[in-house]
MARLUM-44198 format. One line per field, with one value per residue (C-alpha): chain; residue in one letter; residue number from 1; x, y, z. Coordinates in steps of 0.5 Angstrom, whole numbers, plus 2048, in hexadecimal, padded with zeros to 3 digits. Layout:
# residues N
c (A,...)
r (a,...)
k (NUM,...)
X (X,...)
Y (Y,...)
Z (Z,...)
END
This chain:
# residues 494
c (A,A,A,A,A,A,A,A,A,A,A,A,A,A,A,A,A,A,A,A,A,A,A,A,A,A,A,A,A,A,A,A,A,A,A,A,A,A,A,A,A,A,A,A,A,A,A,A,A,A,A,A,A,A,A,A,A,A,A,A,A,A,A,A,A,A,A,A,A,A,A,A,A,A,A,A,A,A,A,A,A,A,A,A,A,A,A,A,A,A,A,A,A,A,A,A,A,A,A,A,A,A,A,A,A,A,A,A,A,A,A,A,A,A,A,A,A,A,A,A,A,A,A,A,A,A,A,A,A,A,A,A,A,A,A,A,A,A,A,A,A,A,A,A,A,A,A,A,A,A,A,A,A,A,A,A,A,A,A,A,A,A,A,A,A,A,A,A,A,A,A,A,A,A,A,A,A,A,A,A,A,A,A,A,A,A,A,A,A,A,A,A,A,A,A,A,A,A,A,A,A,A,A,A,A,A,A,A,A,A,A,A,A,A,A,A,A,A,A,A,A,A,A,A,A,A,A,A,A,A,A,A,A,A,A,A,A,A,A,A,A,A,A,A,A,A,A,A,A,A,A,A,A,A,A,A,A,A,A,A,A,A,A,A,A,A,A,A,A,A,A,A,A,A,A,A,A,A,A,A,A,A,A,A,A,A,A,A,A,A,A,A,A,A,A,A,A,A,A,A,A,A,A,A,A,A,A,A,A,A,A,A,A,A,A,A,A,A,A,A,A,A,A,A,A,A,A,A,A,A,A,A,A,A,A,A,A,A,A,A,A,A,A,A,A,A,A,A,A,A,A,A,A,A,A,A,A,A,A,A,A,A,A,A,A,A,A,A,A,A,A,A,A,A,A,A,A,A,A,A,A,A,A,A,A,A,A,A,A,A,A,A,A,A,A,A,A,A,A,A,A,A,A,A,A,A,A,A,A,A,A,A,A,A,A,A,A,A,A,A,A,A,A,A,A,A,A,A,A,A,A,A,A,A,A,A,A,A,A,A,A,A,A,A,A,A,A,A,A,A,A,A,A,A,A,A,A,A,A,A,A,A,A,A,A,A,A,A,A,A,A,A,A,A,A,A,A,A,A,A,A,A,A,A,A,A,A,A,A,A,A,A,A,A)
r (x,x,x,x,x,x,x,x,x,x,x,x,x,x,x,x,x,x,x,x,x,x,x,x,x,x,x,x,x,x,x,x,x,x,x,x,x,x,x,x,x,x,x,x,x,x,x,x,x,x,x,x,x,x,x,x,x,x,x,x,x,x,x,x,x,x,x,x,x,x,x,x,x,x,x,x,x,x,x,x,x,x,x,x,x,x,x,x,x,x,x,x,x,x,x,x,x,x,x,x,x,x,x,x,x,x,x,x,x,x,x,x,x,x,x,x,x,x,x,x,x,x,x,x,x,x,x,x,x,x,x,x,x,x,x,x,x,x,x,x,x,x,x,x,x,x,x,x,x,x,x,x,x,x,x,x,x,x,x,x,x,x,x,x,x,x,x,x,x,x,x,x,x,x,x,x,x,x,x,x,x,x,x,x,x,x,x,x,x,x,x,x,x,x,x,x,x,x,x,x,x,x,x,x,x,x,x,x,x,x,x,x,x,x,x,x,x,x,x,x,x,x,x,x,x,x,x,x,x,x,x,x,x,x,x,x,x,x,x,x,x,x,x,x,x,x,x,x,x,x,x,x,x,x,x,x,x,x,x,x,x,x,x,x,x,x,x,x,x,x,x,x,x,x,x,x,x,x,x,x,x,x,x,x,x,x,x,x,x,x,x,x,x,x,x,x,x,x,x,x,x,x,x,x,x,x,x,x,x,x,x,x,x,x,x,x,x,x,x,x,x,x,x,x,x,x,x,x,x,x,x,x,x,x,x,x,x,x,x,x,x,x,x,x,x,x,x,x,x,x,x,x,x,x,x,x,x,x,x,x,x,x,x,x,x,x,x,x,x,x,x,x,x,x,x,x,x,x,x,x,x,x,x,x,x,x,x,x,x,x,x,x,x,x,x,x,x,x,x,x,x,x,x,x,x,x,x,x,x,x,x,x,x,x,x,x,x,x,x,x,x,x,x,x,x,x,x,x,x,x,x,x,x,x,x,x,x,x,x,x,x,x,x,x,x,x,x,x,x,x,x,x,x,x,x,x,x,x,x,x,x,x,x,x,x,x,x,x,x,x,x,x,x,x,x,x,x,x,x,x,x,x,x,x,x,x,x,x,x,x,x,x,x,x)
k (1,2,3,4,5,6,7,8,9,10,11,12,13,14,15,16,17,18,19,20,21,22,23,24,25,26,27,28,29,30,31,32,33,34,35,36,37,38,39,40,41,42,43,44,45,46,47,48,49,50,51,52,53,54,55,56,57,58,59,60,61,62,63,64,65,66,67,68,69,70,71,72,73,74,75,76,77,78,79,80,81,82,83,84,85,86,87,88,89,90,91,92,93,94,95,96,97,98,99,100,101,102,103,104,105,106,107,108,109,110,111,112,113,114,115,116,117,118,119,120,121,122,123,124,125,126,127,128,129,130,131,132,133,134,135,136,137,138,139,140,141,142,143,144,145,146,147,148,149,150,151,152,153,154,155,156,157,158,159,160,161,162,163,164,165,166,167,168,169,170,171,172,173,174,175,176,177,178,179,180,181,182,183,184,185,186,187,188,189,190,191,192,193,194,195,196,197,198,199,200,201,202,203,204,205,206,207,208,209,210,211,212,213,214,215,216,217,218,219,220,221,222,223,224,225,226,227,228,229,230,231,232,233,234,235,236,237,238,239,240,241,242,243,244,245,246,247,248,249,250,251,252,253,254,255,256,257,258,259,260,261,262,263,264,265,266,267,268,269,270,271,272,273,274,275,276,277,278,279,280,281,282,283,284,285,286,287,288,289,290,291,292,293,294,295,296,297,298,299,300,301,302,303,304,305,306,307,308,309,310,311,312,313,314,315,316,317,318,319,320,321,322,323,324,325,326,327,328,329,330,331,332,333,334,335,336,337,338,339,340,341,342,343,344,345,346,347,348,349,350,351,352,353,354,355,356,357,358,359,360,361,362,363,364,365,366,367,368,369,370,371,372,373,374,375,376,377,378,379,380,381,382,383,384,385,386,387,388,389,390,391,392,393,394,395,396,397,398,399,400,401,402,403,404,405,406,407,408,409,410,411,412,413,414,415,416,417,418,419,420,421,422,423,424,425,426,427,428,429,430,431,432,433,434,435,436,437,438,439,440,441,442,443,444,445,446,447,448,449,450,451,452,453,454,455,456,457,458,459,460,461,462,463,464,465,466,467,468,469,470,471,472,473,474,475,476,477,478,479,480,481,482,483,484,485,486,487,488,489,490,491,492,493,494)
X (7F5,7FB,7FB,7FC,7FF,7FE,805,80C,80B,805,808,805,807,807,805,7FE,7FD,7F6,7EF,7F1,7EC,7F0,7F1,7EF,7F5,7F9,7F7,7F3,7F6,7F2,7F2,7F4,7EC,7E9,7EC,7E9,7E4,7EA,7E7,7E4,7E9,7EE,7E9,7E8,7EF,7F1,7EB,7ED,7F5,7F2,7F2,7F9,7FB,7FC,804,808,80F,812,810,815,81D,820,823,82A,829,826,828,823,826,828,82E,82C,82C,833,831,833,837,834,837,831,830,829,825,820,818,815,80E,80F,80D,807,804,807,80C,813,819,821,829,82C,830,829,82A,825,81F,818,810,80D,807,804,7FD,7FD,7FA,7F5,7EF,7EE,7E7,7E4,7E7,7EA,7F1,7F6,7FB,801,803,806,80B,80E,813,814,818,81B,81C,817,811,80E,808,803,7FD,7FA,7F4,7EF,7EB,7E4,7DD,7DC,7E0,7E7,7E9,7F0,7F3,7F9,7FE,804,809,810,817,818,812,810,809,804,802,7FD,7F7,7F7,7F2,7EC,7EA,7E5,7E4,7E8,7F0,7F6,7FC,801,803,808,80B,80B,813,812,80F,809,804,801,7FF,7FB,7F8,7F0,7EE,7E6,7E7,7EA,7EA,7F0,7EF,7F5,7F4,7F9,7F9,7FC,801,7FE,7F8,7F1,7ED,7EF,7EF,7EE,7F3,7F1,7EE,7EF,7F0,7F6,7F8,800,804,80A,80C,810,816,813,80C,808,807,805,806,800,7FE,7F7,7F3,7F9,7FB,7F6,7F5,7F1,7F0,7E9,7EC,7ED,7F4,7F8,7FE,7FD,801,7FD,7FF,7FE,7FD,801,7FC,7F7,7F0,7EA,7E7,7EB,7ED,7F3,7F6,7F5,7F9,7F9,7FF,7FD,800,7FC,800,803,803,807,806,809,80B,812,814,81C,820,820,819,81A,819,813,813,80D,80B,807,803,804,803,804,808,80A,810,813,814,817,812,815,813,80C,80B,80C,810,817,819,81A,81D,81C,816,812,811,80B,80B,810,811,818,81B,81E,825,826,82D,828,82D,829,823,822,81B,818,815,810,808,808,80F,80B,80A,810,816,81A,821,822,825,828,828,82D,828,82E,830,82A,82F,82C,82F,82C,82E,82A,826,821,81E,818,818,81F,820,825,82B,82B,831,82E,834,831,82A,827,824,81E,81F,81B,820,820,824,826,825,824,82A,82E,82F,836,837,834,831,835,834,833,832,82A,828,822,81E,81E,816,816,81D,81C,81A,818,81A,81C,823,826,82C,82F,831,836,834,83B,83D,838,83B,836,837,832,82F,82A,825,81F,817,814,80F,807,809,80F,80C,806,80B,80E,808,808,810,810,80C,80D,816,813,811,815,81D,821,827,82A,82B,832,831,836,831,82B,825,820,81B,81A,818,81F,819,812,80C,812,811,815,81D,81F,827,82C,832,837,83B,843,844,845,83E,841,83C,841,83B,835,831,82A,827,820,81A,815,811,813,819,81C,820,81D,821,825)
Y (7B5,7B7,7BE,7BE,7C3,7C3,7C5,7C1,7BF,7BC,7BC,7B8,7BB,7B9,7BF,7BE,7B7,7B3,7B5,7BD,7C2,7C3,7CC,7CE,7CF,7D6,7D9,7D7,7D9,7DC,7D9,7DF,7E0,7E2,7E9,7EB,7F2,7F7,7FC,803,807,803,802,809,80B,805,808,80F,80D,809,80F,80E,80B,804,802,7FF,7FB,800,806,803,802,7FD,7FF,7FE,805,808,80C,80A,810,80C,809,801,801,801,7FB,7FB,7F5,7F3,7EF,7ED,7E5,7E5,7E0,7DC,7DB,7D5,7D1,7CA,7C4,7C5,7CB,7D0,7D5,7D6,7DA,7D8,7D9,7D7,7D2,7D0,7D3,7D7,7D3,7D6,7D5,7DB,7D7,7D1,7CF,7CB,7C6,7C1,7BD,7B7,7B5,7BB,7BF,7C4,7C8,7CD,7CF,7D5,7D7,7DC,7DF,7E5,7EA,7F1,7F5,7F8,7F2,7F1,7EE,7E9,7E8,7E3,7DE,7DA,7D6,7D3,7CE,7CA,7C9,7CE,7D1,7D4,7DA,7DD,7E3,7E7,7E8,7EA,7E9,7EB,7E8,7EA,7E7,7EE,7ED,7E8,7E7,7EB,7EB,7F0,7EF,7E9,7E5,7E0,7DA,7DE,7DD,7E0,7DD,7E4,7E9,7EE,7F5,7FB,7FD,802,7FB,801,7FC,7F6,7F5,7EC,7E9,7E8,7E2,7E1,7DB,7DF,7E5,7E9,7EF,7F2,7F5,7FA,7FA,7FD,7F9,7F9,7F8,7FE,7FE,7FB,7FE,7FB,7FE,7F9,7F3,7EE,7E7,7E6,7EC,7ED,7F4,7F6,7FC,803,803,809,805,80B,807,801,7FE,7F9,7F4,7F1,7EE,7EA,7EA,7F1,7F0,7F7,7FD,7F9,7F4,7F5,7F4,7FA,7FC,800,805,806,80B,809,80C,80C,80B,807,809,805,80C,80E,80A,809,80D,809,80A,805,806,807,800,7F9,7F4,7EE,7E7,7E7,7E8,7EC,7F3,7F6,7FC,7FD,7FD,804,806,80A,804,800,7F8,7F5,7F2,7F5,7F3,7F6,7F2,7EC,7EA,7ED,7F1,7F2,7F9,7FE,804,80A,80B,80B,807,80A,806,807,802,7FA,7F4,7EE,7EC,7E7,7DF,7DD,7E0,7E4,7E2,7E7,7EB,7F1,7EF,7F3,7F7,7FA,7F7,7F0,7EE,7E6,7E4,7DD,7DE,7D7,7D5,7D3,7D2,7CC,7C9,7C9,7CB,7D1,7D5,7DA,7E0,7E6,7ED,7F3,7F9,7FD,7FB,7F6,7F0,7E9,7E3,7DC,7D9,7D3,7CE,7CB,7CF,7CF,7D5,7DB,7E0,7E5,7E5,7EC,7EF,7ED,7E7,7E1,7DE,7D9,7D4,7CF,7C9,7C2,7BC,7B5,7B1,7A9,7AC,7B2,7B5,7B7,7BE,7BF,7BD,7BC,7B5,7B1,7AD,7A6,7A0,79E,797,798,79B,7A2,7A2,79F,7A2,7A9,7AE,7B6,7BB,7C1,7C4,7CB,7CE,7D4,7D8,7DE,7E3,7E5,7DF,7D8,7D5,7D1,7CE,7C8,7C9,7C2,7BF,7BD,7BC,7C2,7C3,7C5,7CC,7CD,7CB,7D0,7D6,7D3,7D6,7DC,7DD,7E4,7E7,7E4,7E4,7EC,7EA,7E5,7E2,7DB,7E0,7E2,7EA,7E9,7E5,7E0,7D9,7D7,7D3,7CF,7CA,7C2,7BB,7B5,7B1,7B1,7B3,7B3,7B9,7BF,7C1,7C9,7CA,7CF,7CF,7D3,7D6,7DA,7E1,7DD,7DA,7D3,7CF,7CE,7CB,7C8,7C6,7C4,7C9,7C7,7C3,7C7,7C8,7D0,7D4,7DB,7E0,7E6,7ED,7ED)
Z (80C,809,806,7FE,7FA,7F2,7F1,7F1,7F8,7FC,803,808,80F,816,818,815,817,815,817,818,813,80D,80C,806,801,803,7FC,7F5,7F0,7EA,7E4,7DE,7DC,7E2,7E6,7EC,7EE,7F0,7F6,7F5,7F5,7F1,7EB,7EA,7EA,7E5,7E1,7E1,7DF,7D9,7D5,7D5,7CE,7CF,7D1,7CA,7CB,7C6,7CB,7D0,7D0,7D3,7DA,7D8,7D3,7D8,7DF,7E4,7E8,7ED,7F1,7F3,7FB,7FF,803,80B,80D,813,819,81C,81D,81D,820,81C,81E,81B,81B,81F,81D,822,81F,824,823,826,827,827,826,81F,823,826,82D,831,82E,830,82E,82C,82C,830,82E,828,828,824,825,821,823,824,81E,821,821,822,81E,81C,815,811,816,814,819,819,816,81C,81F,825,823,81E,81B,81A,819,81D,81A,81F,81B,81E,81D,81D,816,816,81A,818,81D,81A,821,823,829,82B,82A,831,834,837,836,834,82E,82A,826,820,81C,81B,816,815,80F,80C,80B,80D,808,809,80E,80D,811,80E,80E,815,819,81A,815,813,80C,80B,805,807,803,801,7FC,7F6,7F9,7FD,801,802,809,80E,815,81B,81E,825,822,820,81A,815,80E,807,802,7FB,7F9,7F3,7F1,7F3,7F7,7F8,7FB,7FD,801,7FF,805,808,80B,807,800,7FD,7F7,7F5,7F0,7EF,7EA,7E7,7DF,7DB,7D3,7D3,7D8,7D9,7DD,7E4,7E5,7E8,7EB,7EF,7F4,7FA,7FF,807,80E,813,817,813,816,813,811,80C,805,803,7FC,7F6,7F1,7EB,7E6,7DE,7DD,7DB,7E0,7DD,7E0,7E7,7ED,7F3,7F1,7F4,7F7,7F5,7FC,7FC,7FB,7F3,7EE,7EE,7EA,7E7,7E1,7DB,7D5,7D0,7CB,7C8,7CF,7D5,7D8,7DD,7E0,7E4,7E5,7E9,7F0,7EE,7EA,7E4,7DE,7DE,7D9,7D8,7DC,7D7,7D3,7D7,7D4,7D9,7E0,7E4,7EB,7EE,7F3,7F3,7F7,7FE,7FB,7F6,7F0,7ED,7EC,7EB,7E8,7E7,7E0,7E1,7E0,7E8,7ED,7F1,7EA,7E6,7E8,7E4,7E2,7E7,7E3,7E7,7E3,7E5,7E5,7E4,7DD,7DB,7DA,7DE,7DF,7E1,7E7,7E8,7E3,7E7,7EE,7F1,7F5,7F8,7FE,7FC,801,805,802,7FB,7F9,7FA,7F8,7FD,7F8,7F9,7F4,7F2,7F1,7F0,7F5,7F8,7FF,804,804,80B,80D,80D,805,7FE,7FD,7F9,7F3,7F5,7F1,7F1,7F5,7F1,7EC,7EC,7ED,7F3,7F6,7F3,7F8,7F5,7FC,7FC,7FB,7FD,7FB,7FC,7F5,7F4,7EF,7EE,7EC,7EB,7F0,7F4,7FB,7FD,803,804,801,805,804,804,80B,80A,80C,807,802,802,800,7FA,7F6,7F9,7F9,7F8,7FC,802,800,802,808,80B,80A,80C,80B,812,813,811,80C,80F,80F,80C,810,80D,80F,80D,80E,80E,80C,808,80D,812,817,815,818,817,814,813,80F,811,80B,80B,808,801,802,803,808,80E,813,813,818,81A,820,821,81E,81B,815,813,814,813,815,819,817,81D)
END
C-alpha cells in the first residue's frame, strides 16, 4: 500500500513497498473546537494566573518602539564541514562526509516481512548538540501491535546502540536534545493526545512534563527551562490552551514534577514556541481578540510587545543570529503553500523573501533561508541546474508533474539560488506540517553554512538519493552533487 497524506503531496516511497503494516499518521491535528486535558499541574497554574486581566492589542506596543533589552546574538562562524546522518531507503540509519567519504551504518536490522506483516524501521533522527551522538526511533511493527524505542548511538561507533525509553501502541513522531546533550525530551502520542516526556540520555526514569492535543516545546539555551505550548488556540481562560514555562532537572527523577508555570496569556493559533538564541525573549502567538498576534515575551514569558498581527496561523523560526524571525501566516503548510515573511526583531520592519513556500531551516549565520516549495514542471530536474521551460509534447494534464523544489533564499537581499527539484520521500514529507518544531531540533545546513543537503526521488515511487549543494562566500552554488541513496538527511553539528 502506498502511504497517503491529505496535504500537496501523496508520496508513495520505495522504502515502504506494498504489504508492510501502515504507521499510523505521525500527529492528528486537532480540529479548533476540541482542546485537550492538560496535567494537574498545569491546569492549576493556568487557573490561578486567570485572575490576571485578559491581554488586549492596545496594552502592547509594537516591538519596533520597544527596547527588548537586548542585543540579538553575535553568531560564531564555524569552520567545522560537519558530517550528514540520514535514513536510507531500507529504513536504517547511516553516517558519512559531505562529499560521501566514510559512509558508515549506524544500524543494520531493518527489514520487512510482507506475508507475515512484520517490520522494523528508523525515524526521526536528530544529532546532539555536541556533536557525539543522535537520537532516534525504531519502530517494531507485527501482530502483536506497535513497539517504538527512543535510541541513541555514537557518531564515532564507541558504543552499541542504546535504549532510552519504550513505548508500545503508541507513537513517537519527535525527539530532540536538550541544548547541554545531557537530555532527551519525545512526543508520546495517544490518538489525540501528546504527552511530552523527558528522559536522561543514557536512559532512567522517564518524567511527564505536559500533555495537550497537540503538544509542542522548545528549549531555553541553559538545558533548565522549557517553554510549551498545549491545547492549541484559547477563546477564554476556561479552555485548556496554555503557554507555559516548565522548569526541569538536570537530572529528571520520576519522583519529582516538573515546575509549571503557565503564562496569564490565552494562545493564539500557531504551533511551536521559541526561545531567542540567547535565552532572554520568548516568541508565540496570543489571542487577544478579534485575531492574533504574535509576540515577544521577556525570558519568562511575559509580553514585551507585538511582531506583526496574524491572518490565520503563524508557523516561524527565530534565526540563529538572534536578529530576524521568518514566519508562515498559512491554515496548514503541506495544504497550501504561502509567503514567507522575515521581520527584524531590532526595528520591527519585515520583508517577504518568498511567494510560495511550504516549509524553511535558517542558515547557521542567519543570512539565508533553506526554503521548501511545491512547483509544476514537464520533467524532474537534474541536480546541477534549474529545470528549464520546455515546450509541452502534450497537454499539461498528462506531462505536469507536482515535485518538490528547494531553494536558498538571502534575507539581505531576496535573492534565491535554486538548489533542485525533486519527489518529496514518505520520510521528508512527515516534517512539512510540523516544520517548526522539528527546524528546533534538526538542520540540512552544514555547520558553516557553506552546503545544504536534502533528500528525493529523480522519479514518482523512485527510491530516494541524498544531495549536496555547495555555495561560495556570496552564496552562489559553485557544486552540487549526489552522495548517496536515502530517504532523510541532515547535517549533524560537527
Amino acid at each position: 500500500m502506498c502511504i497517503t497524506v491529505s496535504f500537496l503531496f501523496t508520496a508513495c516511497s520505495a522504502a515502504v513497498p506494498a504489504g508492510v503494516p501502515q504507521l499510523e499518521p505521525t500527529r492528528t491535528r486537532a480540529p479548533d473546537a476540541m482542546r485537550s486535558t492538560a496535567s494537574g499541574a498545569a491546569r492549576a497554574a493556568f487557573t490561578a494566573a486567570a485572575a490576571t486581566p485578559q491581554l488586549r492589542a492596545q496594552d502592547l506596543a509594537a516591538c519596533a518602539q520597544v527596547d527588548l533589552g537586548s542585543k540579538p546574538t553575535v553568531f560564531q562562524s564555524s569552520r567545522a564541514v560537519g558530517h550528514i546522518y540520514l535514513l536510507d531507503n531500507g529504513g536504517n540509519l547511516a553516517l558519512m562526509r559531505p562529499d560521501g567519504s566514510e559512509y558508515r551504518a549506524l544500524t543494520r536490522d531493518a527489514f520487512i516481512e510482507r506475508t507475515a506483516e512484520r517490520m522494523r524501521t528508523y525515524r526521526f533522527p536528530a544529532a546532539s548538540p555536541d556533536g557525539a551522538r543522535v537520537a532516534f526511533v525504531r519502530v517494531d511493527v507485527s501482530s502483536a501491535g506497535v513497539t517504538q524505542t527512543v535510541q541513541t548511538a555514537t557518531f564515532d561507533g564507541s558504543k552499541p546502540v542504546h535504549d532510552v525509553a519504550v513505548v508500545v501502541n503508541r507513537n513517537v513522531p519527535y525527539v530532540d536534545w536538550s541544548p547541554d546533550s545531557r537530555l532527551l525530551a519525545f512526543l508520546d502520542l495517544n490518538g489525540l493526545q501528546g504527552a511530552i516526556r523527558l528522559v536522561s540520555s543514557t536512559g532512567g526514569p522517564v518524567v511527564d512534563v505536559q500533555a495537550g492535543a497537540p503538544a509542542y516545546w522548545h528549549w531555553r539555551p541553559d538545558s533548565r527551562v522549557l517553554l510549551t505550548h498545549t491545547g492549541g488556540r484559547a477563546q477564554d481562560v476556561q479552555d485548556e490552551g496554555a503557554v507555559s514555562v516548565v522548569a526541569v532537572d538536570a537530572s529528571p527523577d520520576a519522583a519529582s514534577l516538573p515546575h509549571v508555570r503557565s503564562l496569564a496569556v490565552l494562545p493564539g493559533q500557531f504551533q511551536a514556541p521559541q526561545y531567542s538564541p540567547d535565552g532572554r525573549h520568548t516568541l508565540y502567538a496570543a489571542n487577544v481578540g478579534p485575531s492574533d498576534l504574535l509576540i515577544v515575551g521577556d525570558a519568562d514569558g511575559v509580553p514585551q510587545c507585538v511582531l506583526t498581527r496574524l491572518q490565520v496561523n503563524a508557523y516561524f523560526a527565530w534565526s540563529p543570529d538572534g536578529v530576524h524571525v521568518a514566519m508562515l501566516d498559512v491554515m496548514a503548510p503541506a495544504a497550501e503553500v504561502a509567503m514567507v515573511r522575515v521581520f527584524d526583531v531590532r526595528d520591527g520592519s519585515s520583508r517577504t523573501v518568498h511567494r510560495d513556500a511550504l516549509m524553511f531551516f535558517w542558515s547557521p549565520d542567519g543570512s539565508r533561508l533553506a526554503v521548501f516549495s511545491a512547483v509544476e514542471v514537464e520533467s524532474t530536474s537534474k541536480l546541477s541546474a534549474p529545470a528549464a521551460p520546455a515546450a509541452p509534447a502534450a497537454p499539461a494534464a498528462q506531462t505536469q508533474q507536482l515535485l518538490m523544489r528547494i531553494e536558498a533564499v538571502d534575507v539581505s537581499d531576496g535573492h534565491i539560488e535554486h538548489v533542485a527539484d525533486l519527489h518529496p520521500t514518505v520520510a521528508f514529507v512527515q516534517y512539512i506540517q510540523y516544520f517548526d518544531q522539528y527546524s528546533r531540533a534538526v538542520t540540512p545546513w552544514s555547520p558553516d553554512g557553506r552546503k545544504l543537503t536534502f533528500a528525493g526521488a529523480l522519479e514518482l515511487n523512485g527510491p530516494g538519493i541524498v544531495g549536496v549543494a555547495e555555495f561560495d562566500a556570496a552564496g552562489k552554488i559553485m557544486a552540487m552533487r549526489r552522495i548517496a541513496d536515502g530517504a532523510l538527511a541532515f547535517f549533524a553539528p560537527k
